[in-house]
ZAMARGU-4260 file (C-alpha; in steps of 0.2 Angstrom, whole numbers, plus 5000, padded with zeros to 4 digits):
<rodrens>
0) 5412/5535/5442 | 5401/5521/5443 | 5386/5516/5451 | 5371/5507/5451 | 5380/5498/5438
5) 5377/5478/5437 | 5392/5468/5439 | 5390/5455/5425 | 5392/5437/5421 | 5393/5426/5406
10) 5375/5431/5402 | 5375/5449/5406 | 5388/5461/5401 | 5394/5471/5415 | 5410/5481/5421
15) 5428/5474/5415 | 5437/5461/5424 | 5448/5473/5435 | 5431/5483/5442 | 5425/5464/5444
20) 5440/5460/5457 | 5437/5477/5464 | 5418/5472/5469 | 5426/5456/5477 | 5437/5465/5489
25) 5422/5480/5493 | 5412/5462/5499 | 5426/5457/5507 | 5426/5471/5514 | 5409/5470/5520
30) 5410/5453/5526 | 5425/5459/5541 | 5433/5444/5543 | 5450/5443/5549 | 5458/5435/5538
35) 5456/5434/5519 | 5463/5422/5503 | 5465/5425/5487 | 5469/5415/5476 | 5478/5417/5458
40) 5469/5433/5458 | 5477/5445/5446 | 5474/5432/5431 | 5470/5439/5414 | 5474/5457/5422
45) 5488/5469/5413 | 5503/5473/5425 | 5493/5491/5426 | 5477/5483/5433 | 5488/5471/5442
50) 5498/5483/5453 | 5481/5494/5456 | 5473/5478/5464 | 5485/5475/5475 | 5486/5489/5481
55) 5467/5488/5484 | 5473/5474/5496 | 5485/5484/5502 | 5475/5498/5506 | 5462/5486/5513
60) 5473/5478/5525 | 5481/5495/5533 | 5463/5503/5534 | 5454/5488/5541 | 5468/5477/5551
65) 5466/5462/5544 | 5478/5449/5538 | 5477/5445/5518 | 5483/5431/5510 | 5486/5430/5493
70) 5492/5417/5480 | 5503/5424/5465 | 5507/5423/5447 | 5522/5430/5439 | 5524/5444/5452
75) 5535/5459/5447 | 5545/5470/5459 | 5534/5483/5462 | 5519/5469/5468 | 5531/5461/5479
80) 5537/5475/5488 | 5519/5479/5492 | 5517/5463/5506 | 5525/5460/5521 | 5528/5444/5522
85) 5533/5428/5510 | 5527/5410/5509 | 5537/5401/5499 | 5530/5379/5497 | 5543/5365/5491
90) 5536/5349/5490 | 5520/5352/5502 | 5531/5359/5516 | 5538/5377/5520 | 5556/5382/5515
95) 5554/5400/5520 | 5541/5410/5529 | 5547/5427/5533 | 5549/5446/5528 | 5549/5449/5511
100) 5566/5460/5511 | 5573/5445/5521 | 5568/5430/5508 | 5583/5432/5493 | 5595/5436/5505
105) 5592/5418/5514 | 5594/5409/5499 | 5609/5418/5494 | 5616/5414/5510 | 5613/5393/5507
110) 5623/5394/5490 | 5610/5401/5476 | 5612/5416/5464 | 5602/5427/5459 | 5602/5432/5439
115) 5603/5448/5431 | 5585/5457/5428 | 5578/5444/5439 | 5565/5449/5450 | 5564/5442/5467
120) 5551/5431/5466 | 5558/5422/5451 | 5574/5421/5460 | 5563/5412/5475 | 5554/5402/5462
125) 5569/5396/5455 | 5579/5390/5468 | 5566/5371/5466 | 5570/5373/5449 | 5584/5361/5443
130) 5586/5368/5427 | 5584/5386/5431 | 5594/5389/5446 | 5610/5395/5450 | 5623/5392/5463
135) 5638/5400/5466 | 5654/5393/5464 | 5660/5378/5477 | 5642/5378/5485 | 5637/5363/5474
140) 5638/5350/5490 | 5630/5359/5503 | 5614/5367/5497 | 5596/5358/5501 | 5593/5346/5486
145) 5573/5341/5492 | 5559/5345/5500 | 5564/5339/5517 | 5580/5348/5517 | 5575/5364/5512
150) 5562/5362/5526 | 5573/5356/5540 | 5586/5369/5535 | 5572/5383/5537 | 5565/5376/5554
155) 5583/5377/5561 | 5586/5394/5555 | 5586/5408/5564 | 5570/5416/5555 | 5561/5401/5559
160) 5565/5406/5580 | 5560/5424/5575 | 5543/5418/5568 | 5541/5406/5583 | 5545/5421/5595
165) 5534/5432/5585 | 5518/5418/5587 | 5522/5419/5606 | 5520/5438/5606 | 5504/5437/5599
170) 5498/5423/5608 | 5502/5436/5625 | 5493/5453/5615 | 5478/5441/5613 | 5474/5435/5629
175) 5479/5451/5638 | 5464/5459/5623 | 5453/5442/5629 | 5453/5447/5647 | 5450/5466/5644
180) 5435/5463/5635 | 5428/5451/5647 | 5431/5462/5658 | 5422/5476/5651 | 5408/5466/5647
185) 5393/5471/5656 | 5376/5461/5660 | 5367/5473/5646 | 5379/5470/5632 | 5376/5453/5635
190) 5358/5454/5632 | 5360/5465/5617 | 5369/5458/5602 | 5364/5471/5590 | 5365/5491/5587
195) 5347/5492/5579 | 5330/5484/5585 | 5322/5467/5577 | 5312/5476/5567 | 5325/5487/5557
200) 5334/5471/5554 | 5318/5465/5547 | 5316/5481/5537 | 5333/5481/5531 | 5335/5462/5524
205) 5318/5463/5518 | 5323/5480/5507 | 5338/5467/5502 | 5330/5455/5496 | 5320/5466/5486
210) 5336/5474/5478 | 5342/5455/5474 | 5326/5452/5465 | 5328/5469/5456 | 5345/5463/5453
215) 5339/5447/5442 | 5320/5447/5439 | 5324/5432/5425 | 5329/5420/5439 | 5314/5426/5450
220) 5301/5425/5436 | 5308/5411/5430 | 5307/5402/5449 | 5289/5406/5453 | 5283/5402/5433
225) 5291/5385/5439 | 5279/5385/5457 | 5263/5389/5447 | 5265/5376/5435 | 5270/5365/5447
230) 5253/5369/5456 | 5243/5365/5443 | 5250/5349/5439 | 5248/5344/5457 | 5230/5353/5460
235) 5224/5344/5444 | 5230/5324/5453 | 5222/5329/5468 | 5207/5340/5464 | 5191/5333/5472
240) 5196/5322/5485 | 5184/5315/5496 | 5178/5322/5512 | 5179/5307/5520 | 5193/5298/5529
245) 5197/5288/5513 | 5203/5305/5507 | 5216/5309/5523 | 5229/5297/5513 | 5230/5309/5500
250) 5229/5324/5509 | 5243/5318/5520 | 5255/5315/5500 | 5250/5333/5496 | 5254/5340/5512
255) 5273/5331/5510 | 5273/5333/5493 | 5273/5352/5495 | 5285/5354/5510 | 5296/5343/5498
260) 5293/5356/5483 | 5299/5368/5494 | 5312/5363/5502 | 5324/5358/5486 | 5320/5374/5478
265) 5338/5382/5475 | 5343/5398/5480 | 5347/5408/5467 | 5363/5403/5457 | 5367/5417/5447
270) 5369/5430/5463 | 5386/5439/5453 | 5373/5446/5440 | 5364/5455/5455 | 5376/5464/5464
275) 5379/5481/5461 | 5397/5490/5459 | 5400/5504/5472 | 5401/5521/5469 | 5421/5526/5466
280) 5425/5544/5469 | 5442/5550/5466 | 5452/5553/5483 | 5469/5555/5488 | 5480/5539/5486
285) 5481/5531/5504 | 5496/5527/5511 | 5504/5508/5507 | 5516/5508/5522 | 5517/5490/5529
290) 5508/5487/5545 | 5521/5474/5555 | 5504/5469/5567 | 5495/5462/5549 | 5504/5456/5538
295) 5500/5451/5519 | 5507/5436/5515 | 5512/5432/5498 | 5513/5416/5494 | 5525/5410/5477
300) 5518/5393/5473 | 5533/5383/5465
</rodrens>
C-alpha cells in the first residue's frame, strides 16, 4: 500500500514506472472528461505491468462511462481482447474501424491469411506489410494494393453502414438526454454552478496550493530567492528618487518594470515531482465486460 508517496522525476526518485502510469489514469480520472488518449503508453512496461494497466483503463471506462482511446505497441491477445473497438490507419486514412472480434475476420474475407502463433493485431498490422503478409491462394488480383483502396473497400462495407447507423443512434440518445436536461433545469440551478460556497472553494485551492509547495519547496525557494534578488537589484537603480515631478518618469519604469517581473514568472515546471500517489488498498477485481455504450478503442498504428 502506498501513500503520501512522491511520484518522481528525473531528479527525484519516486515510485516505478508502472505506479507512474497508474497516477496518470487516477488524474485522469479526476479530470472527468469524456474522452481520453493515450498514446504508446505501455512503453518500457513488462507484459505483467502491461496487461494490469489496461485493465486500469478498462476498469476506468466501465466505472466511469467514458470513451478511451489508446495507441498500441506490440499488443498481445490478452490486451486486445480487453477493448471494444479497433482502429486500424493505412496511409493517413481508415481501413477498418469496427469491433475487435470482427477485424481479422474482415481481412480474411478480402484475401489475407492469418499465420500460425500470430496474434490478432500482428495479423492486422501485417496486412500493409508487403513483405510480411499473406494471401491465400488465387486472391493475388483482388485484394486492396494502397491506401485508397483499402479505404474505399472499407467505406463500402457493410461495417462501415453499421458504424454510420450506430453514429445516427447516438446522435438521437443525445438530443433526446439534451432536451431532458433543459427541461429539468430550473431558474435556481441556473444561478448555482457549484455544490459548495465561494469560500470553501477558496479554502480548498488555497490548502492545494499549499500541498503543491510542500510537494516541491526547491522550486518555490528557488522562485522567491529569484524575486528578492531581483528586488534588490531594482531598489538599488531606483532608491531615492526625487519627490518632485522630475521623478514621476522613473516611478512610472518601476511601476511597469514590476508588473512585467511578474507577469513572465513561470509556473512551476517540475509539477510531476509534487504529486502524490494514491492510497491503493487491495479489493475484489472488478469486472472487465465490455460496455457496447463506450467503447475503448485500440488503435494499431501500421
Amino acid at each position: 500500500m502506498l501513500t503520501h508517496t512522491k511520484v518522481g522525476n528525473e531528479l527525484i526518485r519516486g515510485v516505478s514506472g508502472g505506479e507512474r502510469k497508474r497516477v496518470s489514469i487516477a488524474e485522469a480520472m479526476i479530470t472527468r472528461a469524456s474522452s481520453q488518449f493515450y498514446d504508446n503508453s505501455t512503453k518500457g512496461l513488462d507484459a505483467s505491468s502491461a496487461r494490469e494497466y489496461v485493465e486500469a483503463l478498462r476498469v476506468l471506462t466501465n466505472m466511469t462511462s467514458i470513451c478511451t482511446m489508446a495507441a498500441l505497441y506490440q499488443v498481445g491477445e490478452s490486451l486486445y481482447e480487453l477493448f471494444d473497438k479497433v482502429l486500424v490507419i493505412e496511409g493517413g486514412q481508415c481501413a477498418y474501424f469496427g469491433p475487435t472480434e470482427h477485424a481479422a475476420k474482415y481481412f480474411k474475407d478480402m484475401g489475407f491469411k492469418q499465420g500460425d502463433r500470430w496474434t490478432t493485431a500482428d495479423f492486422l498490422t501485417s496486412v500493409f506489410d508487403e513483405h510480411e503478409r499473406q494471401i491465400e491462394d488465387g486472391a493475388e488480383k483482388k485484394i486492396p494494393r494502397n491506401a485508397d483502396d483499402f479505404a474505399k473497400h472499407f467505406r463500402d462495407s457493410k461495417q462501415a453502414q453499421e458504424n454510420a447507423e450506430e453514429v445516427e443512434q447516438f446522435h438521437g440518445e443525445l438530443k433526446k438526454i439534451v432536451s431532458q436536461r433543459h427541461h429539468n433545469q430550473t431558474k435556481n440551478s441556473k444561478k448555482k454552478n457549484y455544490t459548495i460556497s465561494y469560500w470553501q472553494q477558496v479554502v480548498a485551492l488555497t490548502r492545494r496550493q499549499f500541498l503543491v509547495i510542500l510537494g516541491d519547496p526547491q522550486s518555490f525557494l528557488g522562485k522567491w530567492g529569484a524575486i528578492l534578488f531581483q528586488s534588490l537589484i531594482v531598489g538599488s537603480l531606483f532608491f531615492a528618487l526625487p519627490k518632485t515631478t522630475a521623478g514621476v518618469f522613473q516611478r512610472g519604469g518601476v511601476i511597469f518594470y514590476m508588473l512585467l517581473f511578474v507577469s513572465q514568472i513561470k509556473p512551476n515546471s517540475r509539477r510531476q515531482s509534487s504529486r502524490f500517489a494514491l492510497e491503493r488498498g487491495h479489493s475484489p477485481q472488478p469486472s472487465l465486460r465490455c460496455n457496447p455504450n463506450y467503447a475503448v478503442i485500440a488503435w494499431m498504428p501500421v
